[in-house]
C-alpha positions, 0 to 999 in steps of 0.5 A, spaced: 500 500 500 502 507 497 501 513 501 497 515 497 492 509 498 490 512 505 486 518 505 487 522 512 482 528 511 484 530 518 487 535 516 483 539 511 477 538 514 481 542 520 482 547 515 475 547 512 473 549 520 478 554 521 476 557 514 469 558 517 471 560 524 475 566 520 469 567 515 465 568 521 469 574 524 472 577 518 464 578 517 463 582 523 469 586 522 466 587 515 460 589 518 463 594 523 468 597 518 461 598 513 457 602 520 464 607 521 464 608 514 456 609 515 457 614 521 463 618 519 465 617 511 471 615 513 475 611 508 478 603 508 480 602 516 487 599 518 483 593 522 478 592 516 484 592 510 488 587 516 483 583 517 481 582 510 488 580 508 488 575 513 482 572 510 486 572 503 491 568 505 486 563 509 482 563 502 488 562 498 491 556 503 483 553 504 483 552 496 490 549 495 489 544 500 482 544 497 484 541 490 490 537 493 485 532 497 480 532 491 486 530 487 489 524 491 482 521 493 480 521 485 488 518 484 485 513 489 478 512 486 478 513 479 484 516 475 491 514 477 493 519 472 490 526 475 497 529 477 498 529 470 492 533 468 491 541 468 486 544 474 480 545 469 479 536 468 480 536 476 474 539 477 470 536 472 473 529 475 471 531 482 464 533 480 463 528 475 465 524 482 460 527 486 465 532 490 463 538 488 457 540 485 459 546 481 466 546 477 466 552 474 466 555 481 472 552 483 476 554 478 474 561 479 476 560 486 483 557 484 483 563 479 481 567 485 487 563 489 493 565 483 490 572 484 492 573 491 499 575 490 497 582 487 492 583 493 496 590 494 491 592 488 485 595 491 481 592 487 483 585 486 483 584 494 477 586 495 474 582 488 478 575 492 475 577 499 468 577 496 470 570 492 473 568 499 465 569 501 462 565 496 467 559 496 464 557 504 458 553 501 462 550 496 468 547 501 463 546 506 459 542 501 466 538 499 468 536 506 461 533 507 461 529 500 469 528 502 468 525 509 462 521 506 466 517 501 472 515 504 
């Protein structure tokens, strides 16, 4: 038996739970931030602007472990081969699986992950923060699937 042949999930579904946790509070923060800009039009706020990096990088690390347990359970499950082949098939396979429900949504959230290295642009921090919101049901949908097949 390989490695590979074991599937321990112990870890991402630490993850996931860690991903949620961080979501949760960052939304509060959000919603302070939005009420003092209600209450004094006062601009981005250093706790909101760290605050939301840090669930950048929390997004960013939550979608790599994300596609590297998909890929080990589809290497053990139904293609040895999946290492070999480009994001775009991984998500197609896994949904095709019965992982995951929506592929073009998780490769939007890996092109989400690629843009995390520019989150210094304004524009893009806050574009990978609202993807960041949108990827919760999908990786909560995923561990569940996940912990149900192995």
């Amino acid at each position: 038996m390989g490695i590979d042949e074991k599937l321990d999930v112990s870890d991402f579904l630490r993850s996931v739970e860690n991903f949620n946790k961080s979501l949760e509070k960052m939304l509060s923060i959000e919603a302070a931030h939005l009420k003092s800009i209600d209450d004094a039009g006062a601009d981005l706020n250093f706790d909101y602007q760290f605050a939301r990096a840090g669930m950048i990088k929390i997004f960013e690390m939550t979608i790599e472990s994300s596609w590297k347990i998909m890929q080990r359970w589809i290497k053990i499950n139904n293609d040895d081969k999946i290492h070999e082949k480009p994001k775009r098939e991984l998500f197609r396979i896994a949904r095709q699986c019965g992982l995951i429900t929506d592929q073009v949504a998780w490769w939007g959230f890996y092109e989400g992950r690629n843009k995390t290295a520019h989150m210094y642009h304004e524009e893009i921090a806050e574009d990978v923060y609202a993807l960041s919101k949108k990827f919760k049901d999908h990786l909560n949908i995923f561990a569940e699937r996940l912990k149900n097949r192995i």
